[in-house]
N, C-alpha and C positions, 0 to 999 in steps of 0.2 A: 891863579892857576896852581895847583897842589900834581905833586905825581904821587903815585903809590902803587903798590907792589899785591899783588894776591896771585896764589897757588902759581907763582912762577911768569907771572904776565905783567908786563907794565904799563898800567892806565894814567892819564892824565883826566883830570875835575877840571872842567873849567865852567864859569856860572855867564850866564847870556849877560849882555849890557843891560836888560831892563831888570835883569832881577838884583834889586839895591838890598843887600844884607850888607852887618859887620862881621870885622873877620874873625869875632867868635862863635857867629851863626854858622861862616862856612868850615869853620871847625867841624862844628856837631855833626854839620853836614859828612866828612870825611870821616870822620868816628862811626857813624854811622854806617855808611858805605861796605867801613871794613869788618862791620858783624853782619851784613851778606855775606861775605868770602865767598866762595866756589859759586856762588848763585849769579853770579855775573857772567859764568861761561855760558849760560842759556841762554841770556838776548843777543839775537842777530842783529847784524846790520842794518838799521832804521828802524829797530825797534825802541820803544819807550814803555820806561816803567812808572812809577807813582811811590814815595815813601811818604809815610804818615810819621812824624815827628811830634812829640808831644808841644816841645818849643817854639819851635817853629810853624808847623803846616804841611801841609802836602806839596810834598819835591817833587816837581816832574823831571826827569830824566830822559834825554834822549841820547842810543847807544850808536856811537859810529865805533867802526871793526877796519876802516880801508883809509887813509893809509896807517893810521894807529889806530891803539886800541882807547877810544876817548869816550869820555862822560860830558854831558853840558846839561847845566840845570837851565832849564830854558822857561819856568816861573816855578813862584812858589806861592802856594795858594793858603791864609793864616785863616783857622779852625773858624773864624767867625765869618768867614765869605764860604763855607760849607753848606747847604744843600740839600738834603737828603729825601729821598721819594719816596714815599711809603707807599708798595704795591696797592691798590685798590683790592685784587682778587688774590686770595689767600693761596690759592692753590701754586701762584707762580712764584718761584723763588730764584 
């Protein structure tokens, strides 16, 4: 669990039991985090986001607001279990 500090608010990181990193991964992870800055006031309460990391993979984040203001990386998805859907019909984007 890491705490830190942006635009005056104090969040805590904490990473779910299934997601197994070292604790230089969840460095990056907090490195990370703090070049969002102020973009963290926009998720609400049981919202979640997604960060794409080159090192890592896709961080998903889910935002609790009540009773603190908390992060939990709840998986993290590595570039090679990615996915991606190429529309069929050009028109939809």
């Amino acid at each position: 669990m890491f705490r830190f500090s942006i635009e005056g608010e104090e969040w805590i990181l904490r990473f779910s039991p299934q997601v197994f990193i070292e604790k230089e991964e969840k460095q990056a992870v907090l490195m990370s985090l703090l070049q969002i800055g102020d973009d963290l006031t926009n998720f609400s309460h049981g919202n979640s986001f997604i960060m794409f990391a080159k090192k890592i993979g896709a961080i998903v984040f889910d935002v609790e607001r009540i009773p603190s203001l908390i992060l939990t990386v709840s998986n993290i998805v590595p570039k090679e279990n990615w996915y991606i859907q190429e529309s069929p019909n050009k028109d939809l984007k």
